[in-house]
C-alpha positions in Angstrom: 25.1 1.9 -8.2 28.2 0.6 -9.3 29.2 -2.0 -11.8 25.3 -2.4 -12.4 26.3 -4.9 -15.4 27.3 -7.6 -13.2 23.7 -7.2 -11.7 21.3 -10.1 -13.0 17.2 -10.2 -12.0 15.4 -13.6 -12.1 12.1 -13.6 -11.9 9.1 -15.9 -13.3 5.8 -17.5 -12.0 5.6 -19.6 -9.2 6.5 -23.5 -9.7 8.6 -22.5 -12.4 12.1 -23.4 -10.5 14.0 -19.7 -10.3 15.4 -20.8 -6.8 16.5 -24.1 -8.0 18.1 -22.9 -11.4 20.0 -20.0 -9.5 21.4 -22.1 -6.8 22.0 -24.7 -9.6 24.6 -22.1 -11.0 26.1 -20.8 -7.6 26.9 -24.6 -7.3 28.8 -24.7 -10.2 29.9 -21.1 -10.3 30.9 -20.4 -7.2 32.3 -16.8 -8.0 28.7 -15.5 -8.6 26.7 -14.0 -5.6 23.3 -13.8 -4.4 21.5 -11.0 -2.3 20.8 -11.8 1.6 17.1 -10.8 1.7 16.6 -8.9 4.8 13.0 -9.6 7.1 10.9 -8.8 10.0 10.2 -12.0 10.6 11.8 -14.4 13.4 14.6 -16.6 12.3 13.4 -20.8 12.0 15.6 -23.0 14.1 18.9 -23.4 12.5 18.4 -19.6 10.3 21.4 -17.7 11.0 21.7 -13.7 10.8 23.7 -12.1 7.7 23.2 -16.2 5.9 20.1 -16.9 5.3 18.6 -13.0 6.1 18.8 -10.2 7.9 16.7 -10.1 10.5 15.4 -6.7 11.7 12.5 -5.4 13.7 9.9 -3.5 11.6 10.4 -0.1 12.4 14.4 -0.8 11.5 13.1 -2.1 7.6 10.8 1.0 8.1 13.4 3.0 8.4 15.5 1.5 5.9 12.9 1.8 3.2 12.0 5.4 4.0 15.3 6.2 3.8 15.7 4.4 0.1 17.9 2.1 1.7 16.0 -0.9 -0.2 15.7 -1.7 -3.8 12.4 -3.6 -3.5 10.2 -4.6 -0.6 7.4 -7.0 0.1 4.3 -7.5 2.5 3.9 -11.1 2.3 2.2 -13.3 5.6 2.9 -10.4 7.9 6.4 -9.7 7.7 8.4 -7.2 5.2 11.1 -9.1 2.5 13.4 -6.4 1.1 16.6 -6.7 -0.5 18.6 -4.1 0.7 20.4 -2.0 -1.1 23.9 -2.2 0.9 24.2 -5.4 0.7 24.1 -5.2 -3.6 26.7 -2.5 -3.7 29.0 -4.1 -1.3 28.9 -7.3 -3.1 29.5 -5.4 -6.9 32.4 -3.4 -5.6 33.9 -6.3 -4.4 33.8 -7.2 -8.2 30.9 -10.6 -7.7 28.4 -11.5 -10.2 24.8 -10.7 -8.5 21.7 -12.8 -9.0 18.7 -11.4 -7.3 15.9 -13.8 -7.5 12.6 -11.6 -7.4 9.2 -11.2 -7.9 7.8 -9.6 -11.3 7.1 -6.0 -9.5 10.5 -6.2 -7.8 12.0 -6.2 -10.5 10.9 -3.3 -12.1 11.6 -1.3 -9.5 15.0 -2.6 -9.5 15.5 -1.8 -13.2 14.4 1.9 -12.8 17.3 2.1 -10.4 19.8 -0.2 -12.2 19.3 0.3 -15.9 21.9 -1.6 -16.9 21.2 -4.2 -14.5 20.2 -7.2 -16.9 16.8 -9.0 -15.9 16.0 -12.4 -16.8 12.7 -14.2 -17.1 12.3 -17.9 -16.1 9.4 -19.7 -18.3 7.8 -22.9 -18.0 7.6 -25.2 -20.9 3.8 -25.2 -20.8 1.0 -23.9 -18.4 0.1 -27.6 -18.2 4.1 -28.3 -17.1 3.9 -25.0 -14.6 0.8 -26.6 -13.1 1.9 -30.1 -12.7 5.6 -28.8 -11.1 3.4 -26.9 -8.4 1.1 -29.5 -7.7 3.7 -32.1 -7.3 5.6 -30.0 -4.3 2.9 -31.4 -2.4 3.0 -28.3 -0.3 0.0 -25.9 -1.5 -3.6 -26.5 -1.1 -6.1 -26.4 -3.8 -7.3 -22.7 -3.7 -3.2 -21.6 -3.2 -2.0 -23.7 -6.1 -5.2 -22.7 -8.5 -4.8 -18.9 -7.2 -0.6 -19.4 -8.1 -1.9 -20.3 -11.7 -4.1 -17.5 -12.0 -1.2 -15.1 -10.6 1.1 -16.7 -13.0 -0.7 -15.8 -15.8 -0.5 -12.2 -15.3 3.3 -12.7 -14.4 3.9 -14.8 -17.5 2.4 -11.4 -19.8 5.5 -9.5 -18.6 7.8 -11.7 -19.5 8.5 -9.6 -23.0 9.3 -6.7 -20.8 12.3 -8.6 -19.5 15.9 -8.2 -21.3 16.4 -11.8 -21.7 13.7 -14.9 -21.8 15.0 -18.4 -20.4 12.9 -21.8 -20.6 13.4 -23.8 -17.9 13.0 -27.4 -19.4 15.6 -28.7 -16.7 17.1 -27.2 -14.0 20.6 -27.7 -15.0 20.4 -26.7 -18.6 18.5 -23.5 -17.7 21.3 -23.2 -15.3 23.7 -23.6 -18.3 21.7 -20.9 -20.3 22.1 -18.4 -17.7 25.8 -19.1 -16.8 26.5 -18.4 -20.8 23.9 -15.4 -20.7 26.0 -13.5 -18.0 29.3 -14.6 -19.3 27.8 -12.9 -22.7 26.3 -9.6 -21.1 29.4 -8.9 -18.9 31.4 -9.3 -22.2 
């Protein structure tokens, strides 16, 4: 792939605010780019095709997968969550910063393909501040938020295996931190 340094991976546990930081620095650097995800699952009212994801039927993802056509996939509530490897390329020959915001084992994969992609890890202060962040969305039940904590603890033991580790005391400051980290690795 091309221009791989201006790829950037975020990943980190659940709770810990990786959306929020990354859209955070899109919002006040509007010259870095994120990855459409692409899905087999139906568009929500209001979801439009190429913004929010690209929709495809199952055997098309199939396809595309087989066909190495995706960096990293997902099975996740009976739809596939890929980000597709067209989509990167286009955007880093047209010369954009590219955050990916994706799970631990994506990741990985992603870096065997991308070496010089740089990934980043998004920690919580605390495993007491993690917990409190996921309970307070108000949007998990009991068994989903404790089985989140026991899934982040596994996620949180890779974090040394990441290029670069980022504490996410507040959304906009770990914004900040990763603005200056890609400013620095792009260097």
């Amino acid at each position: 792939m091309t221009n791989e340094k201006s790829l950037f991976i975020v990943s980190g546990p659940a709770g810990v605010g990786k959306d929020s930081v990354v859209q955070a620095l899109r919002d006040a650097h509007t010259e870095i780019d994120r990855s459409i995800t692409a899905t087999t699952r139906a568009p929500r009212p209001g979801e439009v095709h190429g913004v929010n994801y690209y929709y495809m039927t199952v055997p098309e993802f199939e396809k595309l997968r087989d066909e190495n056509g995706v960096l990293e996939s997902n099975f996740f509530c009976g739809n596939y969550y890929g980000t597709l490897k067209s989509d990167v390329e286009m955007r880093l020959a047209a010369g954009k910063v590219v955050v990916l915001v994706i799970d631990v084992n994506g990741a990985a994969n992603i870096k065997k393909m991308c070496p010089e992609a740089t990934t980043v890890f998004i920690c919580p202060p605390s495993a007491e501040e993690l917990e409190k962040r996921l309970r307070g969305r108000g949007t998990e039940t009991e068994e989903k938020i404790l089985e989140r904590l026991a899934q982040s603890k596994a996620e949180l033991a890779l974090a040394d295996t990441y290029d670069e580790r980022l504490v996410n005391h507040t959304i906009a400051d770990c914004a900040e931190q990763l603005y200056r980290l890609i400013q620095a690795r792009r260097a």
